[in-house]
NUBA-485038 format. One line per field, with one value per atom (N, C-alpha, C): x, y, z; residue number from 0; residue in one letter; atom name. Coordinates in pm, whole numbers, plus 50000, padded with zeros to 5 digits. Layout:
east c(X;...)
north c(Y;...)
up c(Z;...)
i c(NUM;...)
aa c(A;...)
at c(CA;...)
This chain:
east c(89736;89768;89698;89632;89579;89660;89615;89673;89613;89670;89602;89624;89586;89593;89581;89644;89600;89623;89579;89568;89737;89869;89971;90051;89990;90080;89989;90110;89998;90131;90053;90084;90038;90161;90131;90256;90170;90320;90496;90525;90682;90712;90802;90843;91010;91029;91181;91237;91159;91171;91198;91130;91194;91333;91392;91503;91570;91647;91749;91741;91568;91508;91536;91519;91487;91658;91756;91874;91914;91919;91993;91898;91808;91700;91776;91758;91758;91900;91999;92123;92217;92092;92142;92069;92200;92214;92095;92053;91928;91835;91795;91638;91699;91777;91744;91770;91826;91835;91689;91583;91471;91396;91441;91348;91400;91295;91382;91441;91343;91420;91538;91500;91634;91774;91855;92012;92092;92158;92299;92400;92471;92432;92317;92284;92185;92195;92209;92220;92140;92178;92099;91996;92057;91988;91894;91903;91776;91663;91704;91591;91528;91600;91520;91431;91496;91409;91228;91306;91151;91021;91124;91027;90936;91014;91022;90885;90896;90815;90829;91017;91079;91119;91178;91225;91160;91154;91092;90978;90930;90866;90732;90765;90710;90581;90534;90402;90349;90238;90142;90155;90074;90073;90187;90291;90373;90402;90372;90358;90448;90527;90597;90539;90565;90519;90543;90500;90523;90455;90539;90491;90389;90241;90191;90256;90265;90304;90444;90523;90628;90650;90587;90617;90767;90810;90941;90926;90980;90990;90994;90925;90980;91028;90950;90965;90891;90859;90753;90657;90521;90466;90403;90357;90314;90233;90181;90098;90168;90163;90184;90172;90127;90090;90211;90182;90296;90300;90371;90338;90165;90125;90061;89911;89908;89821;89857;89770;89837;89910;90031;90107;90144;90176;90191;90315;90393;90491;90510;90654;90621;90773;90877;90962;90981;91058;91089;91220;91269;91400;91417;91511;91546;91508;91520;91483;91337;91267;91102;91036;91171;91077;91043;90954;90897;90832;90787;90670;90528;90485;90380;90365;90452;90443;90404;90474;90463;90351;90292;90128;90051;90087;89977;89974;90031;90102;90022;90076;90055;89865;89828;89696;89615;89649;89561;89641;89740;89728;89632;89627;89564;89415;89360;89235;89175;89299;89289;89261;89353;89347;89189;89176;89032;88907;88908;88764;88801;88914;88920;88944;89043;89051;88966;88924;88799;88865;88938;89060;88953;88988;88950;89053;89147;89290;89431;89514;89606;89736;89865;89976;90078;90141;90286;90392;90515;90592;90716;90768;90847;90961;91073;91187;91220;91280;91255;91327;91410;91515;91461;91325;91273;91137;91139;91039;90951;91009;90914;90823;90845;90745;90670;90664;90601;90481;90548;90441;90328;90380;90310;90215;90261;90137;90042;90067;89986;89926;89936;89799;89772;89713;89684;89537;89586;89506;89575;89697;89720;89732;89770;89791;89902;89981;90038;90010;90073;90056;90127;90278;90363;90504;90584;90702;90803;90895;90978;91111;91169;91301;91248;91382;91300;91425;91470;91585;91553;91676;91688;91797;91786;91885;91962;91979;92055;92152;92125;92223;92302;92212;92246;92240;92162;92107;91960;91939;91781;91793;91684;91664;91542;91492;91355;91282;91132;91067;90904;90838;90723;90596;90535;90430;90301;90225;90108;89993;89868;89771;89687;89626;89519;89395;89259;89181;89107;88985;88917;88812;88814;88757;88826;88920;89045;89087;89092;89134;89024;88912;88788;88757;88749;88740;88868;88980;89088;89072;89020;88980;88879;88791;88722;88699;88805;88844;88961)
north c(96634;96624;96502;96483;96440;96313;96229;96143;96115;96129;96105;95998;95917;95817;95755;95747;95751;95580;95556;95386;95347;95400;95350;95446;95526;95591;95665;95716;95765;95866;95987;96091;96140;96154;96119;96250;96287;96343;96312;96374;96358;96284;96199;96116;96066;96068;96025;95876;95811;95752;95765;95882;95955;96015;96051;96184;96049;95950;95895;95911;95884;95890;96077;96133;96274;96338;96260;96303;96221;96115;96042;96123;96134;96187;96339;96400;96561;96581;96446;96490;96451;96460;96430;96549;96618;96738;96766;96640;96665;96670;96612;96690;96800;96838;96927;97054;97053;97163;97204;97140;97162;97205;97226;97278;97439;97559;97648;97702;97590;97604;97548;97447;97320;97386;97294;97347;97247;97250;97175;97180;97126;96954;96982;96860;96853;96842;96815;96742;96675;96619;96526;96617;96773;96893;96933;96949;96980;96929;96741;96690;96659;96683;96688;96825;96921;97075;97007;96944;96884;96801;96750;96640;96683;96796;96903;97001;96988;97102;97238;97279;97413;97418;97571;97563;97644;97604;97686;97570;97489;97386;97378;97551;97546;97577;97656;97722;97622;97611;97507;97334;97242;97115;97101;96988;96895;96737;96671;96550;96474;96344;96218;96167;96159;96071;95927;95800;95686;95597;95481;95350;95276;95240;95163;95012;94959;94817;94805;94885;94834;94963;95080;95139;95226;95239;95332;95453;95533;95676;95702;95826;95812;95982;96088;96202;96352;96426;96487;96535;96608;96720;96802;96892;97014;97134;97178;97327;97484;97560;97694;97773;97922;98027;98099;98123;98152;98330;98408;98526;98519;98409;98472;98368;98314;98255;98146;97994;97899;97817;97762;97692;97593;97502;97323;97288;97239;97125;97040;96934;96780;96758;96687;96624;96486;96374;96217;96240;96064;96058;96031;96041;96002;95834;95789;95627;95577;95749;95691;95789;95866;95971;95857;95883;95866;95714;95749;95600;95641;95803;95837;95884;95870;95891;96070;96136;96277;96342;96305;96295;96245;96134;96078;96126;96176;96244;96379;96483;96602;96582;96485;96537;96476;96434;96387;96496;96586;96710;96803;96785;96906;96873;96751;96684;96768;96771;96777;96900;97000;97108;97242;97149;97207;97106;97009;96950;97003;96958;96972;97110;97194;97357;97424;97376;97455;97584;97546;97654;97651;97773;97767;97780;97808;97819;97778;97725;97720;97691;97754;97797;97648;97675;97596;97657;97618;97667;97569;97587;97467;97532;97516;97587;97540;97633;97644;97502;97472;97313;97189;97190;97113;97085;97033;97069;96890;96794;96713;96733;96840;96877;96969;97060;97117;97054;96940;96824;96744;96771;96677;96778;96887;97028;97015;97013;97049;96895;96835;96689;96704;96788;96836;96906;97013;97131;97236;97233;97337;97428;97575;97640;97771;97800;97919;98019;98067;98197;98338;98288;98393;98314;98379;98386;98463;98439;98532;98424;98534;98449;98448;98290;98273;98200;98238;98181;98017;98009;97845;97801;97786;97783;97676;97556;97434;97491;97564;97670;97779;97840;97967;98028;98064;98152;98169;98277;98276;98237;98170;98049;98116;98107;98162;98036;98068;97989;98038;97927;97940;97886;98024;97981;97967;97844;97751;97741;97770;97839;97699;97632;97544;97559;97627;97624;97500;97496;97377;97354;97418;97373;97316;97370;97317;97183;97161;97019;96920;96971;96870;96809;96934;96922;96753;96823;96746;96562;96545;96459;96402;96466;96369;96303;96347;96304;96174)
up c(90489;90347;90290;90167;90095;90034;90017;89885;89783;89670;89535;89437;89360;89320;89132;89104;88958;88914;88763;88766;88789;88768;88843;88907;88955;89030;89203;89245;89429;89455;89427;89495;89612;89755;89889;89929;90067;90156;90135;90132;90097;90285;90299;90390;90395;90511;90575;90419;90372;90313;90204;90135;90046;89961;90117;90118;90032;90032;89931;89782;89741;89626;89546;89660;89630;89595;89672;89615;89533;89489;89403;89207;89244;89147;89073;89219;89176;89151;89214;89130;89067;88984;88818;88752;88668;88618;88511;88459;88330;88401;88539;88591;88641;88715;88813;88728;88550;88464;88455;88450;88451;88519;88666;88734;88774;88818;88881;88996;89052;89200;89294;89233;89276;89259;89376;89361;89288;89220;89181;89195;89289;89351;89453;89404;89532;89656;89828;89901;89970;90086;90191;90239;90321;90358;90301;90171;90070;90084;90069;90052;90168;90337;90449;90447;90389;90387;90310;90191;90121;90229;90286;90342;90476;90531;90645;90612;90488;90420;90428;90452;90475;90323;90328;90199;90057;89964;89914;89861;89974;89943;90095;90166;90264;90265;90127;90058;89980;89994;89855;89905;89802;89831;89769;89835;89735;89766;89667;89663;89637;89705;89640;89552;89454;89324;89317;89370;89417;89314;89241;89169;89274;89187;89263;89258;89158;89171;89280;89335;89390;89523;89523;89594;89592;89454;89449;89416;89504;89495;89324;89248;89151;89134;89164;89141;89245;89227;89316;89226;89253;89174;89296;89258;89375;89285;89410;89375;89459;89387;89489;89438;89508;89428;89329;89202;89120;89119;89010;88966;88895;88811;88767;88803;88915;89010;89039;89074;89091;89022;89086;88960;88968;88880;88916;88845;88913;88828;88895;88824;88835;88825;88838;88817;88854;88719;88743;88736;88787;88797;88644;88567;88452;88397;88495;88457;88436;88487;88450;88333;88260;88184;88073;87986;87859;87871;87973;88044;88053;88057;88064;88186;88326;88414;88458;88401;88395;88368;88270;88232;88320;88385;88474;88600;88614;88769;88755;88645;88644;88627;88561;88498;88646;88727;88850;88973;88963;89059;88973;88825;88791;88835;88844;88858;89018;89103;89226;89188;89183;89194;89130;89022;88995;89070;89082;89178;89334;89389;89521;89606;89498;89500;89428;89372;89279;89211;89165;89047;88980;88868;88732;88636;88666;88573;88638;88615;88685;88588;88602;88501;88555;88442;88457;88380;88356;88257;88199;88105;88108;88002;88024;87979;87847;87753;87602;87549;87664;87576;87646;87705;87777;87699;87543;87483;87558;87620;87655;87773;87819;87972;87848;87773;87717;87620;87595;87525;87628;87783;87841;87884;87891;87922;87821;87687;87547;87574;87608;87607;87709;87827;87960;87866;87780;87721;87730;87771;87833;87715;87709;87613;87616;87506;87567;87604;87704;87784;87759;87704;87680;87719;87729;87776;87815;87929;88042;88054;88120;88158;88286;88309;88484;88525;88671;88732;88724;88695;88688;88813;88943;89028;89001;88969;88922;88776;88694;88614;88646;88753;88798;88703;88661;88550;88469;88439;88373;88243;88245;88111;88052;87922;87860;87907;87993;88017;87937;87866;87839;87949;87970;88053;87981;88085;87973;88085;88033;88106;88083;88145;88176;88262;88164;88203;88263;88336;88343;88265;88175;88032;87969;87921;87789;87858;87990;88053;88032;88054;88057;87928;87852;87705;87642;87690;87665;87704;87820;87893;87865;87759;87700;87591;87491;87360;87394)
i c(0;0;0;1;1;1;2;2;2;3;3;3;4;4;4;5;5;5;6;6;6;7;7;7;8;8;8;9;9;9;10;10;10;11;11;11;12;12;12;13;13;13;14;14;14;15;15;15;16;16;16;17;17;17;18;18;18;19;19;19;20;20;20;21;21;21;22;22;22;23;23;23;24;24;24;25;25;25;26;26;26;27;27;27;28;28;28;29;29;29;30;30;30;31;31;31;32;32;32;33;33;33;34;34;34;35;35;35;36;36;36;37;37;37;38;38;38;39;39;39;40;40;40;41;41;41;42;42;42;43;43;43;44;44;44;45;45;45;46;46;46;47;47;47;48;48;48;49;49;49;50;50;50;51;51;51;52;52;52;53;53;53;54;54;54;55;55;55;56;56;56;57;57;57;58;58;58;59;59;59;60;60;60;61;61;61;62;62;62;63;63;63;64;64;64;65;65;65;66;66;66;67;67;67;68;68;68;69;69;69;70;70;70;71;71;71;72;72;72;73;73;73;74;74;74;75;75;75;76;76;76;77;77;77;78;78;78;79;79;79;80;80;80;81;81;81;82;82;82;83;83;83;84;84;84;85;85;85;86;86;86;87;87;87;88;88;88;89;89;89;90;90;90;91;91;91;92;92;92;93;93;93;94;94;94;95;95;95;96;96;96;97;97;97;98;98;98;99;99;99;100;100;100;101;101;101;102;102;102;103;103;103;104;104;104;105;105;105;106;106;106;107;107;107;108;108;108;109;109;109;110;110;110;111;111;111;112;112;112;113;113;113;114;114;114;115;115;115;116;116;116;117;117;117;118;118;118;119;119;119;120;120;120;121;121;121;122;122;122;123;123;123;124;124;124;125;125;125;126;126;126;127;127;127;128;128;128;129;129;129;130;130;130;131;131;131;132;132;132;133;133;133;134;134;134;135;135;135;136;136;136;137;137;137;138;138;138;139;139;139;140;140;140;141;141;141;142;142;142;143;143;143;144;144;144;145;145;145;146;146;146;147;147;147;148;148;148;149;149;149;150;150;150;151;151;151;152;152;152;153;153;153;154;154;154;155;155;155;156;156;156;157;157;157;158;158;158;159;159;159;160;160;160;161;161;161;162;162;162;163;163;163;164;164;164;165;165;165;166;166;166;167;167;167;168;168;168;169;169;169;170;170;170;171;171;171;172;172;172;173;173;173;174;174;174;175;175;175;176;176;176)
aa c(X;X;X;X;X;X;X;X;X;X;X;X;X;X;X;X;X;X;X;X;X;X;X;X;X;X;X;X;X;X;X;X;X;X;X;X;X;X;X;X;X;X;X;X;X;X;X;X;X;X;X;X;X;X;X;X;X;X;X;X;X;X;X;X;X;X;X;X;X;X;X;X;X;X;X;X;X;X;X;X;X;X;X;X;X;X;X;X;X;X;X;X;X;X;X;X;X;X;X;X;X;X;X;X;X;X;X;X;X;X;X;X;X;X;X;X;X;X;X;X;X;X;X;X;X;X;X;X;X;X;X;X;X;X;X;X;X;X;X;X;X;X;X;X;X;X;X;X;X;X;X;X;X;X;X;X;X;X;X;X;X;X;X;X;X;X;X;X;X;X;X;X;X;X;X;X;X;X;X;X;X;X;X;X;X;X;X;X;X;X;X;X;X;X;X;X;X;X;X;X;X;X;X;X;X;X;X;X;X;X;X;X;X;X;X;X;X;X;X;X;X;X;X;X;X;X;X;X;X;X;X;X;X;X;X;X;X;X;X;X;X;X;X;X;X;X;X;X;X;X;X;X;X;X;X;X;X;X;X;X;X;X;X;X;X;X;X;X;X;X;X;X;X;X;X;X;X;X;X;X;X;X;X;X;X;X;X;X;X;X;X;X;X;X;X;X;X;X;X;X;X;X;X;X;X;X;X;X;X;X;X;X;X;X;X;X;X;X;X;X;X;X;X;X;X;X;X;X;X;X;X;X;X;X;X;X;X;X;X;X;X;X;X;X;X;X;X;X;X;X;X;X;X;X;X;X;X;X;X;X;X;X;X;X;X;X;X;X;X;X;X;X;X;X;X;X;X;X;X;X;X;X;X;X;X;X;X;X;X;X;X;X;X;X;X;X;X;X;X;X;X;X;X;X;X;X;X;X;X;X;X;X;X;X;X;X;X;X;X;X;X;X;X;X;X;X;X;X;X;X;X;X;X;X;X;X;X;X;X;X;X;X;X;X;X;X;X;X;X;X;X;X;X;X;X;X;X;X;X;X;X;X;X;X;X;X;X;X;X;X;X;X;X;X;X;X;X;X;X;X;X;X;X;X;X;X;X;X;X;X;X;X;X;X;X;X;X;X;X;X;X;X;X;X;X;X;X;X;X;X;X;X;X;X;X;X;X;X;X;X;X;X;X;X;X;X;X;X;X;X;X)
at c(N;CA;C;N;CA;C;N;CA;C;N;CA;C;N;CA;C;N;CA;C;N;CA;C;N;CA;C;N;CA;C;N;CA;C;N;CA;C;N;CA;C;N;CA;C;N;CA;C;N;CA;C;N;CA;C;N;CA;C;N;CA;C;N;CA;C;N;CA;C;N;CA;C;N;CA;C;N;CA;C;N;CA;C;N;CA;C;N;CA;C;N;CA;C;N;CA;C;N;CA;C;N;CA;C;N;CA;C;N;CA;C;N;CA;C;N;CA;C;N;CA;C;N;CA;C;N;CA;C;N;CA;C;N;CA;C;N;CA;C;N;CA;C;N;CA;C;N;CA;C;N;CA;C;N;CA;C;N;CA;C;N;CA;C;N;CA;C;N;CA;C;N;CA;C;N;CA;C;N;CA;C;N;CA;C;N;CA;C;N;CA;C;N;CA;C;N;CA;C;N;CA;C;N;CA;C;N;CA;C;N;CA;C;N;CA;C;N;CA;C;N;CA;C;N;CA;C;N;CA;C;N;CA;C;N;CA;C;N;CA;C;N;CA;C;N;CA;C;N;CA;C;N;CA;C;N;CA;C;N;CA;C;N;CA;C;N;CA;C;N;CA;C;N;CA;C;N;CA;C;N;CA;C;N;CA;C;N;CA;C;N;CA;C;N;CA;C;N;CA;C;N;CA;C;N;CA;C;N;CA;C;N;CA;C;N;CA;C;N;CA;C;N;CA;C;N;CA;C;N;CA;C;N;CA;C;N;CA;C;N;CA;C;N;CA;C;N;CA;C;N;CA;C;N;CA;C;N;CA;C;N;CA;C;N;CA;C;N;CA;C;N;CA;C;N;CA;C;N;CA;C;N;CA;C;N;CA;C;N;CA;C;N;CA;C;N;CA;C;N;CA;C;N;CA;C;N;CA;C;N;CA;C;N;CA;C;N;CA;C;N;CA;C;N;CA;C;N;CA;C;N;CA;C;N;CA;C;N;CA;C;N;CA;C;N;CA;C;N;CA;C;N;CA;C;N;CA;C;N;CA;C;N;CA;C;N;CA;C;N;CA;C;N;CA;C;N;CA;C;N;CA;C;N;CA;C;N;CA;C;N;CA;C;N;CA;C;N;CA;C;N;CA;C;N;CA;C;N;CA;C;N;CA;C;N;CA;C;N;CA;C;N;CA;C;N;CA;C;N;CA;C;N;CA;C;N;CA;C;N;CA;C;N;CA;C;N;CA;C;N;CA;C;N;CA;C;N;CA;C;N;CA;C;N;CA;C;N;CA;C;N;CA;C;N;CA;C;N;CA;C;N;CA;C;N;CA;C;N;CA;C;N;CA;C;N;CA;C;N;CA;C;N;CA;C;N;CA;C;N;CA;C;N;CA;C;N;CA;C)
């Protein structure tokens, strides 16, 4: 596994060091509403499945999202094949949203994923009451795709999710303005 690096952040293998970060994070009810795979509550088990790389975390890259200046766990992001090809998301703990971190994280897996996978498109989606992951897609390039309902396991229930298509044009393009 790879590590990736952005000007403050290093996305790296998920590690034994982790698992505290990964539960105290995921359980808290405002991230883990956001994601669709995650359980609520979270446990200890879960986040060894993460680190294990079992789970539904056993397909695709997924990354610890780590502060460079101090080395604190902050969130994960990852790749895996979706319904409608490859797909990327990202989750922070609450104490690091609206720092830029999410952006900087997501736009250096997406970096990876088209130089190092040589994608040409790759999806995300982000749930209709989650309009700040949807903002951090739209300054990516990303664009809409449509929208579906999609299990939200931390609700137990399907939520309307908008899926957002990022070419490696519309990113490059984006990336250089």
């Amino acid at each position: 596994m790879c590590t990736l690096e952005s000007e403050r952040l290093i996305l790296r293998a998920p590690r034994p060091t982790d698992i505290a970060g990964i539960v105290v994070w995921l359980g808290d009810f405002n991230v883990a509403r956001n994601m669709s795979r995650g359980p609520h509550p979270y446990h200890e088990e879960d986040a060894e499945m993460v680190v294990a790389g079992m789970g539904p975390h056993r397909e695709g890259k997924h990354f610890s999202v780590v502060r460079k200046s101090d080395g604190l766990f902050v969130g994960c992001a990852g790749l895996q094949q979706g319904v409608g090809g490859l797909e990327f998301g990202y989750w922070l703990g609450t104490p690091f949203w609206g720092q830029g971190f999410a952006t900087e994280a997501a736009s250096r897996l997406v970096t990876y994923a088209f130089e190092e996978m040589e994608q040409d498109s790759i999806h995300a989606g982000w749930f209709y009451d989650n309009p700040a992951s949807g903002h951090v897609l739209a300054k990516l390039g990303a664009r809409h795709n449509g929208s579906r309902m999609r299990e939200c396991r931390a609700r137990g229930r399907e939520i309307l999710c908008h899926d957002m298509l990022l070419t490696r044009a519309d990113f490059l393009r984006k990336q250089a303005h």
